[in-house]
Residue frames as a rotation matrix with the C-alpha (Angstrom) as fourth column:
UNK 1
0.825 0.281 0.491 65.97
-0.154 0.947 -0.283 122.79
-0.544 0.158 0.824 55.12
UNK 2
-0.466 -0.873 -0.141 69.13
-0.483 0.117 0.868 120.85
-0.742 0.473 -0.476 53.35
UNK 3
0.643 0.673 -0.366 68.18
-0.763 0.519 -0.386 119.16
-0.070 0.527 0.847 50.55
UNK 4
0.190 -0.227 -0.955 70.50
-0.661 0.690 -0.295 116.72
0.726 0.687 -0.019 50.58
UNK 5
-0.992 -0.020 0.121 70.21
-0.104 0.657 -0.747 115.55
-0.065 -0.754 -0.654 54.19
UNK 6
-0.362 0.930 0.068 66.41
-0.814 -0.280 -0.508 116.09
-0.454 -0.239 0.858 53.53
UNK 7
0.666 0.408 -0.625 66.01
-0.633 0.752 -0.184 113.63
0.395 0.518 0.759 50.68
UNK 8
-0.663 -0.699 -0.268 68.90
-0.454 0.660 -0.599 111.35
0.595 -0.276 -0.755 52.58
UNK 9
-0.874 0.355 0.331 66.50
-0.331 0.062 -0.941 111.08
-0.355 -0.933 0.064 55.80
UNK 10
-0.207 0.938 -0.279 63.91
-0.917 -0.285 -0.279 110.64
-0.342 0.198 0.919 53.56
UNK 11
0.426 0.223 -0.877 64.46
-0.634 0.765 -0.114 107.43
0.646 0.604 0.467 52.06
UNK 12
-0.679 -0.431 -0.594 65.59
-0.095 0.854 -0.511 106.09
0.728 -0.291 -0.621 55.16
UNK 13
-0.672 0.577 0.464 62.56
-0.343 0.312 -0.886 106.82
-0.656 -0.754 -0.012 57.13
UNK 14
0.242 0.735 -0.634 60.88
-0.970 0.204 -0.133 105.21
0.032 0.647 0.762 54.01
UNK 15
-0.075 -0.167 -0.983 62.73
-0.145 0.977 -0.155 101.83
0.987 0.131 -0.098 54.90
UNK 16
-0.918 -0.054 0.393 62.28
-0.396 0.139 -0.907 102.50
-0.006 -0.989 -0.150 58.46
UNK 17
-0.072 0.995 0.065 58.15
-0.943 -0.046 -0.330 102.51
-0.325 -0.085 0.942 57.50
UNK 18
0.168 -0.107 -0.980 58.74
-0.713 0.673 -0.196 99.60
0.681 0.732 0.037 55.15
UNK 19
-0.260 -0.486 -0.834 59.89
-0.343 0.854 -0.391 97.80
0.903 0.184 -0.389 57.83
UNK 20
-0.831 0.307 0.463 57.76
-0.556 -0.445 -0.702 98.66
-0.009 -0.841 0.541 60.28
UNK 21
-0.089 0.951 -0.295 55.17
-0.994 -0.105 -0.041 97.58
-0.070 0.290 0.955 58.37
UNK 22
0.233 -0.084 -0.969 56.69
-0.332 0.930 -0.160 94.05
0.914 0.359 0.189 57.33
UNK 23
-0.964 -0.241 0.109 57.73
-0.155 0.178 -0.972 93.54
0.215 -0.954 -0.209 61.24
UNK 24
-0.806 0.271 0.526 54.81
-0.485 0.208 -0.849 93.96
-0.339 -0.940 -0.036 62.67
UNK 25
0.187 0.549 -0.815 52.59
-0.837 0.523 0.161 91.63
0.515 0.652 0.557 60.01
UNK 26
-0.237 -0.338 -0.911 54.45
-0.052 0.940 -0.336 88.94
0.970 -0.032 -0.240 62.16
UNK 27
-0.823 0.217 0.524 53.01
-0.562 -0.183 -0.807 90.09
-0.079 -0.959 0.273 65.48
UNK 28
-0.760 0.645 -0.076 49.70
0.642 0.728 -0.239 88.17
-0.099 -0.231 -0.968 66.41
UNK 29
-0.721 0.157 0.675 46.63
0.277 -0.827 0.489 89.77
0.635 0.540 0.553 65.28
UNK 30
0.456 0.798 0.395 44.76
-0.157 -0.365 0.918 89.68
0.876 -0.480 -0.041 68.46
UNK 31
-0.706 -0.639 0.306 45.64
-0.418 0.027 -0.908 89.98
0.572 -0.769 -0.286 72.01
UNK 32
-0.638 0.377 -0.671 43.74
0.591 0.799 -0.113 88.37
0.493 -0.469 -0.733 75.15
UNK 33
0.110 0.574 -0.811 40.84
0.703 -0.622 -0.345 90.77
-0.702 -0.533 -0.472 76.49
UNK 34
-0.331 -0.288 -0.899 41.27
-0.075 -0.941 0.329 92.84
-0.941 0.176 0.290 73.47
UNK 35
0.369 0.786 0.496 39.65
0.493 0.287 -0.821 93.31
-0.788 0.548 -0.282 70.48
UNK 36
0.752 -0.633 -0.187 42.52
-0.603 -0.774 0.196 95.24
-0.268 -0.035 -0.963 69.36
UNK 37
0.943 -0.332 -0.026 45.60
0.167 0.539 -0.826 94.09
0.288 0.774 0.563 68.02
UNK 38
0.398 -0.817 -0.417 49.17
0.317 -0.304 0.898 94.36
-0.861 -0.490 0.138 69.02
UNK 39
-0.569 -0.805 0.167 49.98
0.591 -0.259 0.764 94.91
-0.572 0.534 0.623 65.53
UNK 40
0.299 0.815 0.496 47.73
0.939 -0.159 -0.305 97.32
-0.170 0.557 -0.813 64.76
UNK 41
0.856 -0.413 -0.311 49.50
-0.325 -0.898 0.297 100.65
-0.402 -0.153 -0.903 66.11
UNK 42
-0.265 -0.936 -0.230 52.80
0.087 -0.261 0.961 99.55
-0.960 0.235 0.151 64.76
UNK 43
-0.389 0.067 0.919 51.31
0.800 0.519 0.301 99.16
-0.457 0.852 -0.255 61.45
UNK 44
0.810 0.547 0.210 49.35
0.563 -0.826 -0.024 102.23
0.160 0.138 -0.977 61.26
UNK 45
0.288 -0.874 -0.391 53.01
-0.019 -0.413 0.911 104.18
-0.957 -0.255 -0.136 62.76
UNK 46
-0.147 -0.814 0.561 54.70
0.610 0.372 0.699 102.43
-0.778 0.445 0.443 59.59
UNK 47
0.045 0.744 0.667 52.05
0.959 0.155 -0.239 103.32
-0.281 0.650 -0.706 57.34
UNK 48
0.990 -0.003 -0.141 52.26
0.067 -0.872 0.485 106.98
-0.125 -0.489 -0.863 58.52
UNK 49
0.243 -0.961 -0.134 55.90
0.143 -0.101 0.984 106.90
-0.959 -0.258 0.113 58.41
UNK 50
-0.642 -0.375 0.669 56.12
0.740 -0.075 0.668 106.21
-0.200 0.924 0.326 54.22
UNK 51
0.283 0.472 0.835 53.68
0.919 -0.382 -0.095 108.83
0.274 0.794 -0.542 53.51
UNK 52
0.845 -0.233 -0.481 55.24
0.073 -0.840 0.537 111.29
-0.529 -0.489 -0.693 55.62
UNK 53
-0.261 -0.960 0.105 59.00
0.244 0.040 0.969 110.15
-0.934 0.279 0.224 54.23
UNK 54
-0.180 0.237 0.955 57.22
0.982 0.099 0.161 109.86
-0.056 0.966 -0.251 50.35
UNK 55
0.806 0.560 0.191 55.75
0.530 -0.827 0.189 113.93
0.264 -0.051 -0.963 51.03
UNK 56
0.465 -0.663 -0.587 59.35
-0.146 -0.711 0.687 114.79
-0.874 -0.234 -0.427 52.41
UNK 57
-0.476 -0.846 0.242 61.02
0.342 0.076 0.937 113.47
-0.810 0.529 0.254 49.28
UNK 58
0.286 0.709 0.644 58.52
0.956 -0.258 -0.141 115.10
0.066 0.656 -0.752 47.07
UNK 59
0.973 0.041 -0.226 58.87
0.135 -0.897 0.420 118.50
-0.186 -0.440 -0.879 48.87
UNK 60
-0.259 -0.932 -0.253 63.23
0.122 -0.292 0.949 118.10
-0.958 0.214 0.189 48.47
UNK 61
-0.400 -0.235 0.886 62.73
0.908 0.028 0.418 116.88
-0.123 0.972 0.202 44.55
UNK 62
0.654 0.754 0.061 60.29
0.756 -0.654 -0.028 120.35
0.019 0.064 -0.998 44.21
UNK 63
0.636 -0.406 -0.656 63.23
0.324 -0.631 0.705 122.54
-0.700 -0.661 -0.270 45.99
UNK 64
0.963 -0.264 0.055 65.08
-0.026 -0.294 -0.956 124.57
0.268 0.919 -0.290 43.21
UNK 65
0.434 -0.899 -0.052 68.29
-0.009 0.054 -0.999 125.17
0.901 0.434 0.015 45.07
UNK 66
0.188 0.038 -0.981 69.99
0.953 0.233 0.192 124.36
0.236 -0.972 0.007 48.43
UNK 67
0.887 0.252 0.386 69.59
-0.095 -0.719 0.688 126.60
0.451 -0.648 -0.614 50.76
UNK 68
0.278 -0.959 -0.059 73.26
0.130 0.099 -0.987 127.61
0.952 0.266 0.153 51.81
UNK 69
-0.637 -0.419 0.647 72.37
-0.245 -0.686 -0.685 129.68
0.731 -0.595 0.334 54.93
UNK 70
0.701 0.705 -0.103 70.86
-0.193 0.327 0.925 127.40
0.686 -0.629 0.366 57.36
UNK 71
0.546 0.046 0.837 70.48
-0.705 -0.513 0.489 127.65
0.452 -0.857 -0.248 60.57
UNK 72
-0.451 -0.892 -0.035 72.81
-0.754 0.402 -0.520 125.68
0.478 -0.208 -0.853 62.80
UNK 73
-0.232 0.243 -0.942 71.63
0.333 0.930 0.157 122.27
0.914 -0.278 -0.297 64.46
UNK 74
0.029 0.487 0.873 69.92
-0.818 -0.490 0.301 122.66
0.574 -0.723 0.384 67.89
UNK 75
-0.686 -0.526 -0.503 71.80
-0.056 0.728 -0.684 119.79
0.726 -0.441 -0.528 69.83
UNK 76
-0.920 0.231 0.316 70.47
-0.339 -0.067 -0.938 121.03
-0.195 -0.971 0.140 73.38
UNK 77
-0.282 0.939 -0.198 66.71
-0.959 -0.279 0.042 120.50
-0.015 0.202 0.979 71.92
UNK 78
-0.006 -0.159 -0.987 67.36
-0.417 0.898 -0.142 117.39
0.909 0.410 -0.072 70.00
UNK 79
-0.775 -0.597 -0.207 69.37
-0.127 0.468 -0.875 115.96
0.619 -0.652 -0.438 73.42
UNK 80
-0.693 0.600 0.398 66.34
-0.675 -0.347 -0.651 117.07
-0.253 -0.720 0.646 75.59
UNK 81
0.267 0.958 0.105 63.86
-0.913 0.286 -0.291 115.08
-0.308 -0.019 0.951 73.96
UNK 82
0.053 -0.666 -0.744 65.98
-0.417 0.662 -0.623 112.73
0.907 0.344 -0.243 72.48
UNK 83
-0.967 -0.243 0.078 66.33
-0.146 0.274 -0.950 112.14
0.210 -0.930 -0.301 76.93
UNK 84
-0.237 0.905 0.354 62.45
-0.866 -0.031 -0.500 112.87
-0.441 -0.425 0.790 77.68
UNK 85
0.374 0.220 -0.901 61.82
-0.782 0.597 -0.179 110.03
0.498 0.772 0.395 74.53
UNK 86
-0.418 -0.783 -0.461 64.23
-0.253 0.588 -0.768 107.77
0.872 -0.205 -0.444 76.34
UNK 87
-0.941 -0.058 0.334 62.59
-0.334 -0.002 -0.943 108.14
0.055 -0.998 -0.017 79.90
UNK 88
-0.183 0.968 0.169 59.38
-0.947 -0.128 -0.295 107.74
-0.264 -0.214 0.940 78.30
UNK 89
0.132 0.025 -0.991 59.92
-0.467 0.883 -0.039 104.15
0.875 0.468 0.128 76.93
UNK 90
-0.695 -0.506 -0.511 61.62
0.150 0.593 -0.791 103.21
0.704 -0.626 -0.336 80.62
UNK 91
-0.792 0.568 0.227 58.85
-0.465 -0.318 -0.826 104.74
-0.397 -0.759 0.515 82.89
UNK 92
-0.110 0.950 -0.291 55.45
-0.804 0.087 0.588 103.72
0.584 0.299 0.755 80.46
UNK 93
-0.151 0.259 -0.954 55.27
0.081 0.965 0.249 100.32
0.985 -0.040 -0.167 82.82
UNK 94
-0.550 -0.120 -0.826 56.08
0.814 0.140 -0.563 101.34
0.183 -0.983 0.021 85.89
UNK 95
-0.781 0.568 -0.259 53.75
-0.205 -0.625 -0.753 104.92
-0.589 -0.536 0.605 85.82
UNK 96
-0.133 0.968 0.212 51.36
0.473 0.250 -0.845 104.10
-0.871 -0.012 -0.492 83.22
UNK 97
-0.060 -0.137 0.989 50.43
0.929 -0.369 0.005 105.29
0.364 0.919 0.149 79.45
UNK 98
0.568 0.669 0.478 48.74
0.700 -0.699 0.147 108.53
0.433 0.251 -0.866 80.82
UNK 99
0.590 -0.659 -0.466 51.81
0.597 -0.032 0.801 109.41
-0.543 -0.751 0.375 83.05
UNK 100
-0.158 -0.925 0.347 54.35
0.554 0.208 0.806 108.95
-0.817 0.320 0.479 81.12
UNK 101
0.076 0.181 0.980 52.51
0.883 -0.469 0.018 110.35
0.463 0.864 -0.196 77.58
UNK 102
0.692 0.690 0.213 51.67
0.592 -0.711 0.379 113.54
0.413 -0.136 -0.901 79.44
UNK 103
0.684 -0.703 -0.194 55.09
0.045 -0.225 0.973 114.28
-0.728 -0.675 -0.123 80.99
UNK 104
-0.460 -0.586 0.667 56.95
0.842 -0.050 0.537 113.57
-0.281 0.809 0.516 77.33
UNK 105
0.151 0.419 0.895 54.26
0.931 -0.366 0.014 115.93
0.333 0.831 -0.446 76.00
UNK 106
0.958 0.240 -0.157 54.88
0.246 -0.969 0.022 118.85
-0.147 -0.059 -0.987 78.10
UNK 107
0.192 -0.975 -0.116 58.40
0.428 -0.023 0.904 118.35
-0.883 -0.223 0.412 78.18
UNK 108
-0.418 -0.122 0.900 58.19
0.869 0.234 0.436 118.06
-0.264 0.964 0.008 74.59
UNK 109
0.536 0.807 0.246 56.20
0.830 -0.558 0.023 121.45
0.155 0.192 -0.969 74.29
UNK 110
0.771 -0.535 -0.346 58.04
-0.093 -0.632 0.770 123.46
-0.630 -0.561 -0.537 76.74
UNK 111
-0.151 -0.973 -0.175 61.35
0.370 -0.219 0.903 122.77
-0.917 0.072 0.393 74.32
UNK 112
-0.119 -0.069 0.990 59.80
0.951 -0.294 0.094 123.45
0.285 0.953 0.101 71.16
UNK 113
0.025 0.541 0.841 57.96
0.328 -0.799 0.504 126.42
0.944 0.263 -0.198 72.27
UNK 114
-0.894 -0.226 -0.386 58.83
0.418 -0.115 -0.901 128.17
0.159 -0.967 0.198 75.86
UNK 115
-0.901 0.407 0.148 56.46
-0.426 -0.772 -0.472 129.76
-0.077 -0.489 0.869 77.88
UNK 116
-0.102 0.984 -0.147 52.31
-0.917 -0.035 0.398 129.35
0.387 0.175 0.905 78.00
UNK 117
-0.944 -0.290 0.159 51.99
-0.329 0.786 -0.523 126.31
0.027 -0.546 -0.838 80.72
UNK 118
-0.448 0.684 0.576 48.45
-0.345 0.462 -0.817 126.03
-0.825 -0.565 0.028 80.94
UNK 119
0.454 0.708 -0.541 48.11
-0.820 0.095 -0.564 125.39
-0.348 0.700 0.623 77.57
UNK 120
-0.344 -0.523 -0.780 50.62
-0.713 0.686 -0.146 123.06
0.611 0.506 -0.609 77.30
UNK 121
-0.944 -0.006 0.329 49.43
-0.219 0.759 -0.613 121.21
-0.246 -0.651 -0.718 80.28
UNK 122
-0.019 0.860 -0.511 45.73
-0.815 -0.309 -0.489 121.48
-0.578 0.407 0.707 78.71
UNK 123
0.735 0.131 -0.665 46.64
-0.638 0.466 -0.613 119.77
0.230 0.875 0.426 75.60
UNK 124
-0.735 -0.676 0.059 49.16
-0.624 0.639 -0.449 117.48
0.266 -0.367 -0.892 77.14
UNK 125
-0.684 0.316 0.658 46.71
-0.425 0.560 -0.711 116.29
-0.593 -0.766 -0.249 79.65
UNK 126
0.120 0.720 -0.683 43.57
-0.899 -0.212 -0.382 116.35
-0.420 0.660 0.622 76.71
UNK 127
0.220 -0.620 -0.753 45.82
-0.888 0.193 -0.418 114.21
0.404 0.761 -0.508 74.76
UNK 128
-0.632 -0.753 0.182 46.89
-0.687 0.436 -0.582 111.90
0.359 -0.493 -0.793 77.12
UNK 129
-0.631 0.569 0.527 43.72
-0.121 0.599 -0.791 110.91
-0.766 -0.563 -0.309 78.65
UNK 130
0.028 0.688 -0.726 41.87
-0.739 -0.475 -0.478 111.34
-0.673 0.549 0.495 75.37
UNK 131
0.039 -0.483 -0.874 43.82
-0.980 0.154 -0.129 108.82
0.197 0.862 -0.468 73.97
UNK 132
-0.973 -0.150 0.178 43.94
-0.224 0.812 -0.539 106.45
-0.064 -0.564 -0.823 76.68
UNK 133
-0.327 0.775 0.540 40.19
-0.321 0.446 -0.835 106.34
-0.889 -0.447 0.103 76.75
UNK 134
0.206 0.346 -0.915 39.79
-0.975 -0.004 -0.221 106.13
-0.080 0.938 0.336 73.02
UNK 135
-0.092 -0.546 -0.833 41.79
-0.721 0.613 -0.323 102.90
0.687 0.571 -0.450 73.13
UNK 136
-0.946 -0.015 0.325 40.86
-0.272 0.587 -0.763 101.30
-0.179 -0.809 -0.559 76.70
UNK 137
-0.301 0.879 0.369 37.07
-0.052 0.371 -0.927 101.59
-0.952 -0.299 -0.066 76.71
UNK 138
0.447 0.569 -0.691 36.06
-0.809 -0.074 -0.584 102.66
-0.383 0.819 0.427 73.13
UNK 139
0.386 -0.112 -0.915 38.11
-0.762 0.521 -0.385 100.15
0.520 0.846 0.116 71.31
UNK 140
0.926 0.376 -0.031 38.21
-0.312 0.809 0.498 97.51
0.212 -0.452 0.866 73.96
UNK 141
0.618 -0.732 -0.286 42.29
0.167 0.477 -0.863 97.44
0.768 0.486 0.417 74.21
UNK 142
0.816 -0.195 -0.544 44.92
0.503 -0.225 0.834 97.43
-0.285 -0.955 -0.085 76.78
UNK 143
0.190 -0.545 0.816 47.50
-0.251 -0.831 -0.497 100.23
0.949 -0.111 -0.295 77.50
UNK 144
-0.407 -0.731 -0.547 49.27
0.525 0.303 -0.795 100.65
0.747 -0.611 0.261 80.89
UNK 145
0.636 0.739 0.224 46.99
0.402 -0.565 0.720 101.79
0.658 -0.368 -0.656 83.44
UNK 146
0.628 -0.364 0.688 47.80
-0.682 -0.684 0.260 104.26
0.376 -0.632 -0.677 86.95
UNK 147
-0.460 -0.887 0.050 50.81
-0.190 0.043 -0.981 103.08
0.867 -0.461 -0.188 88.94
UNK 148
0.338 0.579 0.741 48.12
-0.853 -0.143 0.501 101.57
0.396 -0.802 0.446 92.03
């Protein structure tokens, strides 16, 4: 960890949340067929975002001294998902939430952590459809469906 890109990053994903939060207050609070909100998930994201950013800038202010001998940036990683993140915003319409989530997530697995496919595809897939049904049928909302 740096501390001084740590608390930097911190206080800008604390105006990123901030402004998440004040953005999507202007969204409509109900959609058609839905009982759900559109601005519920950004709002909950934002929300999530400051307490995550507040808990990293705790955790720097805590840090007695920087840490000289860190490790070098991991471009290729970053780039990879940083691409998989990118494909998944352009594909979610045209294959669907469960597609698209489930294909970022293994991608996303496989670079943190090689090896062990069936567990990534497990908890990908878990994840994917777990989510999709939590929010379609249980809470009555809409999401991109299969690609039929």
């Amino acid at each position: 960890m740096n501390k001084t890109f740590d608390r930097y990053a911190s206080i800008v994903f604390l105006l990123i949340g901030v402004l998440f939060i004040v953005e999507s207050r202007k969204i409509s609070a109900s959609s058609y067929g839905s009982n759900v909100g559109p601005d519920i998930f950004p709002i909950g994201l934002g929300i999530l975002l400051v307490l995550l950013s507040i808990k990293l800038f705790i955790e720097t202010a805590k840090m007695k001294k920087e840490d000289t001998k860190g490790e070098k940036p991991d471009y290729k990683r970053f780039l990879i998902i940083f691409g998989a993140a990118v494909l998944y915003v352009v594909l979610l319409e045209p294959l669907g939430y469960v597609i698209t989530t489930f294909l970022f997530l293994a991608v996303g697995f496989q670079v943190l952590e090689k090896g062990g496919w069936l567990k990534t595809i497990a908890i990908a897939a878990a994840f994917s459809f777990g989510v999709y049904y939590l929010f379609v049928m249980v809470l009555q909302g809409s999401l991109p469906g299969f690609p039929i």
